[in-house]
Backbone as a ProteinNet text record, in pm:
[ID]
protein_1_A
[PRIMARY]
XXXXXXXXXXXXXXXXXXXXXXXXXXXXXXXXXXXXXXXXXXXXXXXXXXXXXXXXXXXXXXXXXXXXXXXXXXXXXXXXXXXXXXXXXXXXXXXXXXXXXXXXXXXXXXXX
[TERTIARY]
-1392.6	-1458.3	-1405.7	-1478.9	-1457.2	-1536.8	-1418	-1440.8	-1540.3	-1635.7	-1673	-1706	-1641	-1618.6	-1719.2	-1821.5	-1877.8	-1927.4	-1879	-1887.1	-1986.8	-2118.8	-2224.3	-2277.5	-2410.7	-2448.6	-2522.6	-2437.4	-2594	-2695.7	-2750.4	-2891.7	-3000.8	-2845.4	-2901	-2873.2	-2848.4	-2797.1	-2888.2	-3001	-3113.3	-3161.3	-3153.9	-3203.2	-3111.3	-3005.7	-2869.4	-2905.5	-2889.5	-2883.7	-3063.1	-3152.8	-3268.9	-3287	-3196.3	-3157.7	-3063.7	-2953.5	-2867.2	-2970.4	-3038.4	-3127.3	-3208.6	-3291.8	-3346.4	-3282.1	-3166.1	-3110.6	-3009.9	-3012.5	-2966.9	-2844.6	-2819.5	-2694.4	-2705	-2656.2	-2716.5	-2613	-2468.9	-2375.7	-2325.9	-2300.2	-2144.9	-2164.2	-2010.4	-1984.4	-1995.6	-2067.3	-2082.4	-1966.9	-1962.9	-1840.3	-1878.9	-1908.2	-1864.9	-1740.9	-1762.2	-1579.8	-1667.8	-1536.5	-1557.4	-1469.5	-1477.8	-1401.7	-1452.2	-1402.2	-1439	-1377.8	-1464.1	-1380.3	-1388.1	-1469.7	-1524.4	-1546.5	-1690.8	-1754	-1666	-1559.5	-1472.6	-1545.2	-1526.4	-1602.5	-1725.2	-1755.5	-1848.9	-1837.4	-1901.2	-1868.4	-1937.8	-1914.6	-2059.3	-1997.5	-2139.9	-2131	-2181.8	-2071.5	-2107.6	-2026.2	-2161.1	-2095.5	-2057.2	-2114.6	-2060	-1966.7	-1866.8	-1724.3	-1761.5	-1689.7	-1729.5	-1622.9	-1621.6	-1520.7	-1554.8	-1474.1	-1482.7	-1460.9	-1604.4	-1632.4	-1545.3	-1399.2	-1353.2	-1396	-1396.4	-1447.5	-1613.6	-1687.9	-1805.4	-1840.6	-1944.7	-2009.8	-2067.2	-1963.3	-2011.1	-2024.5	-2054	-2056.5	-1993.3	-1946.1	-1852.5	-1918.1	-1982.5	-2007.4	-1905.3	-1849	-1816.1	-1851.4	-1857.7	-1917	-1786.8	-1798.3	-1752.6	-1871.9	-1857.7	-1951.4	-1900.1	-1938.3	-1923.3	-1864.8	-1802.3	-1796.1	-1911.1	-2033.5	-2135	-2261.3	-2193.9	-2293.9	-2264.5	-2110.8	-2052.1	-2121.7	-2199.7	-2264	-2403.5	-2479.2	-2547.9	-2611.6	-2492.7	-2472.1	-2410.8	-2343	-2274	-2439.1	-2515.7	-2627.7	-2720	-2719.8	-2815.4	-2797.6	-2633.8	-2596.2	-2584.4	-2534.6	-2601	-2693.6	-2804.8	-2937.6	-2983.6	-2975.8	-3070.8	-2972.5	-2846.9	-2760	-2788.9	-2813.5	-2819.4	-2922.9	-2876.4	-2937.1	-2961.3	-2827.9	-2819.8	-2718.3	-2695.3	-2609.6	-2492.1	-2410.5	-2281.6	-2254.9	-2122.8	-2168	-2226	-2278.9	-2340.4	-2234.2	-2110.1	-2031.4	-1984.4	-1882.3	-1815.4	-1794	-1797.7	-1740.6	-1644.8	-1541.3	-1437.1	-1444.7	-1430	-1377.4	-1262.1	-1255.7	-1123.8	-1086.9	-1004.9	-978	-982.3	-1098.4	-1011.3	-963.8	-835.9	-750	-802.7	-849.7	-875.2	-951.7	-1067.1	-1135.6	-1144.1	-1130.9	-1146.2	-1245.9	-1348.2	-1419.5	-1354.7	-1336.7	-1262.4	-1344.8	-1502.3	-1529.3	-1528.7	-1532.1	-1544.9	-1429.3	-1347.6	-1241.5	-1276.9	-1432.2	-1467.3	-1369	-1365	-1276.8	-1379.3	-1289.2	-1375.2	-1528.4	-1580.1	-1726.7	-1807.9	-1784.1	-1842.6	-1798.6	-1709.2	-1739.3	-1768.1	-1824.3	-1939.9	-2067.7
2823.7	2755.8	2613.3	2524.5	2337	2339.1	2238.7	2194.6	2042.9	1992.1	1851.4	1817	1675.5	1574.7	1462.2	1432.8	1325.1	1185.6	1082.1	986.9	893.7	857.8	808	734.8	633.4	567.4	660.4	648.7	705	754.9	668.2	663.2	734.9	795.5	869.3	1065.8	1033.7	1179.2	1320	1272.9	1340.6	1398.2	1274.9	1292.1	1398.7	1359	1465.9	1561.6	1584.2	1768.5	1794.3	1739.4	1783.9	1852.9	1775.9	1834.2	1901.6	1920.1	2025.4	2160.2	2128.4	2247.6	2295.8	2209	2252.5	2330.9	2297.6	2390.8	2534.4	2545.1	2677.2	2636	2558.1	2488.8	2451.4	2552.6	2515.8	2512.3	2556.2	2523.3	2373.8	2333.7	2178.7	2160	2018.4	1951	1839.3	1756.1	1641.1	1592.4	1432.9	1373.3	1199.6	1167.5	1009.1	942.7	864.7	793.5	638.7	586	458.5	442.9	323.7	265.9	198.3	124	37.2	86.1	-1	11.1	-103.1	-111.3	-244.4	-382.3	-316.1	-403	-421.2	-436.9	-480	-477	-538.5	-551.9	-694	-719.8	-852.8	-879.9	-1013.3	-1132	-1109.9	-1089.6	-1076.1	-1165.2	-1197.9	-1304.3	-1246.9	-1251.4	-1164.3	-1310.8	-1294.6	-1393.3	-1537.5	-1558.5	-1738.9	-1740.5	-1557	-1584.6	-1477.2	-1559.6	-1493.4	-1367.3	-1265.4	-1154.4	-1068.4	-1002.6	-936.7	-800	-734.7	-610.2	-522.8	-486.1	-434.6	-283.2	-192.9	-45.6	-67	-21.2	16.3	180.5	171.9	308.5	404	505.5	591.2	736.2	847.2	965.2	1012.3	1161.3	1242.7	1387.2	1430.3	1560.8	1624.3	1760	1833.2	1960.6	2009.7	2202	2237.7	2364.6	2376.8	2547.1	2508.2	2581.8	2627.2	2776.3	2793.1	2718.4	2772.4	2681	2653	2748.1	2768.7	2595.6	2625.5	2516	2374.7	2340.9	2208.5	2099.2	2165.4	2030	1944.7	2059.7	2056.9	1998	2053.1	1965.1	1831.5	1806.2	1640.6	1591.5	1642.1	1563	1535.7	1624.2	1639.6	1498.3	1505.5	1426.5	1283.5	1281.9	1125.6	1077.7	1179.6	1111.2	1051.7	1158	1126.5	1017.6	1019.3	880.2	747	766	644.4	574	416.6	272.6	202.3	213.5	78.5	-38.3	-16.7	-150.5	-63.6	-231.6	-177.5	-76.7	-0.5	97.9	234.6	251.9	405.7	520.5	497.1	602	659.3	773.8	836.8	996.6	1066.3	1188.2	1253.8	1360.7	1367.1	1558.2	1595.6	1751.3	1793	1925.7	1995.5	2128.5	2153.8	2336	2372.7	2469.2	2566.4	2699.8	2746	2836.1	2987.5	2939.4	3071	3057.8	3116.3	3080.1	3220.5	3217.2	3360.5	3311.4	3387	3387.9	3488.4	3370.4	3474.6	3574.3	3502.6	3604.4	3766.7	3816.7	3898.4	3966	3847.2	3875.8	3854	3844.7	3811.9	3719.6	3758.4	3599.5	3577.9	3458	3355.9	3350.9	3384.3	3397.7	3462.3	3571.4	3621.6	3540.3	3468	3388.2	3252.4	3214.1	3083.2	3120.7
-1350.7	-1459.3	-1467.8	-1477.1	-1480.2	-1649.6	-1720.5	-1834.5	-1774.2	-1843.3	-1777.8	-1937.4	-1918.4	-2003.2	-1978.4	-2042.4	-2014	-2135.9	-2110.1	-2206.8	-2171.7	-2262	-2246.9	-2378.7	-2345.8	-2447.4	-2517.3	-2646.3	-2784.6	-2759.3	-2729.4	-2668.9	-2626.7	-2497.5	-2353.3	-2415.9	-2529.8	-2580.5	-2570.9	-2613.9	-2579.9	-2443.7	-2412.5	-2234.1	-2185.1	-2224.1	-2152	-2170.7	-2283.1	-2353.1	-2297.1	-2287	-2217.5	-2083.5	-2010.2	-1854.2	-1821.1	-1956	-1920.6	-1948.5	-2041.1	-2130.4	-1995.9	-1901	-1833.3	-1712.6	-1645.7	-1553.2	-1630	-1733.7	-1830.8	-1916.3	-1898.3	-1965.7	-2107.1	-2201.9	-2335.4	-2473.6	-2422.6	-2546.4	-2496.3	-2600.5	-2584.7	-2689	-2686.9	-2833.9	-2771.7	-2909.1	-2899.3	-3011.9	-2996.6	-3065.8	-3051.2	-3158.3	-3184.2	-3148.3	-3044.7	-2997.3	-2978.3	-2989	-2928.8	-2872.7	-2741.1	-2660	-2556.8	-2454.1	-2383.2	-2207.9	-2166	-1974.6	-1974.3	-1799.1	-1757.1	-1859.8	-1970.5	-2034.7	-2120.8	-2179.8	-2247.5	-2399.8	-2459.5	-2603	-2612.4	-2718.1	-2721.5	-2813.5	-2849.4	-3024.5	-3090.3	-3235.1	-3304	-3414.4	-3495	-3618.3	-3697.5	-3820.5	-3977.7	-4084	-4158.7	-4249.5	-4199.8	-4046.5	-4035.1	-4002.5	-3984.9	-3912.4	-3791.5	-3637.9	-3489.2	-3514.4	-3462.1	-3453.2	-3314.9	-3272.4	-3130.7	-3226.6	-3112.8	-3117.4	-2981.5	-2986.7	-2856.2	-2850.2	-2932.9	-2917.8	-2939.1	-2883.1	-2809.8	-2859.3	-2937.6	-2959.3	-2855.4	-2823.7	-2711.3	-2761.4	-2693.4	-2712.2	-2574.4	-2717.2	-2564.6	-2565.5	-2456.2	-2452.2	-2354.1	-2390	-2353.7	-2336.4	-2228.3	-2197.8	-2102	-2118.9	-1998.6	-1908.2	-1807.6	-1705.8	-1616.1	-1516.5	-1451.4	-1319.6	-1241.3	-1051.7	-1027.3	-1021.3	-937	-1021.4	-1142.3	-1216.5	-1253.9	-1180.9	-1175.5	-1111.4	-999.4	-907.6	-974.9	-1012.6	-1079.2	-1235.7	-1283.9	-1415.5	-1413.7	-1319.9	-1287.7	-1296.2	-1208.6	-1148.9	-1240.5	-1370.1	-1446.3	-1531.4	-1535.7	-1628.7	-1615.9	-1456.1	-1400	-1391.5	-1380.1	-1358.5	-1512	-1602.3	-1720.3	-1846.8	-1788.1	-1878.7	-1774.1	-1688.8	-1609.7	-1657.2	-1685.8	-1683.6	-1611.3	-1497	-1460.3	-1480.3	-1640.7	-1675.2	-1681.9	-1715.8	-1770.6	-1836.9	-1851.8	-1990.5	-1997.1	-1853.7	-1896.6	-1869.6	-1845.3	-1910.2	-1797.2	-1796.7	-1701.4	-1733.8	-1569.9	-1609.3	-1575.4	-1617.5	-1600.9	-1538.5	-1499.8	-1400.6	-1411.2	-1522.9	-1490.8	-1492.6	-1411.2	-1433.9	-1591.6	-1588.3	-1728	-1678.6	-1723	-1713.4	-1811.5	-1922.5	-1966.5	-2106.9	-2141.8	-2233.3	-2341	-2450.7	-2490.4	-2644	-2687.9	-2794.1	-2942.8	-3041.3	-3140.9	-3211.6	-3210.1	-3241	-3228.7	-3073.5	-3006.4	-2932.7	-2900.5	-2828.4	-2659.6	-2622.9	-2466.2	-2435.3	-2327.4	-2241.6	-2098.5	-2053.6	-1919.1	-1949.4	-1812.7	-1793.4	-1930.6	-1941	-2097.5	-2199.3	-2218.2	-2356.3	-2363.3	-2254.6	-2225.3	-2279.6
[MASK]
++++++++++++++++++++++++++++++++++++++++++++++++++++++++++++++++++++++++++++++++++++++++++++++++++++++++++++++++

């Protein structure tokens, strides 16, 4: 089982969860973050005074999925956040060790 972490524009939030939806992929959390890479921040004018905007409104989805559904869901997720520009975000791949549901008590595979 791979936890995948993926941080993207606002925007593209929909699109995401549309194409995870379409290859069967249908729990995650979403999460309001901000922060920056590359594109660093930008200037904005409030009030007649300039100020730098350095955190950047992004979103973080997280699932975690099967082995068999890692390649797949990367792809889903590149295709339908992709712009083009700066900014469309990154994803991150990692072992999960052991997942258990409190409701039930299932663990791994059954409590995805």
């Amino acid at each position: 089982m791979k936890k995948i972490e993926a941080i993207i524009k606002p925007f593209k939030l929909d699109d995401v969860r549309e194409a995870l939806g379409e290859i069967g992929i249908s729990g995650m959390t979403v999460s309001e973050v901000k922060g920056f890479g590359r594109q660093k921040g930008h200037t904005e004018l409030y009030r007649g005074a300039e100020y730098v905007v350095d955190f950047l409104p992004k979103v973080k989805l997280e699932l975690v999925v099967n082995d068999d559904d890692v390649e797949r869901s990367i792809e889903a997720i590149t295709k339908s956040a992709h712009t083009g520009k700066i900014g469309d975000g990154k994803i991150f791949v990692t072992a999960v060790e052991r997942i258990v549901r409190i409701r039930t008590g299932e663990e791994n595979e059954e409590a995805i």
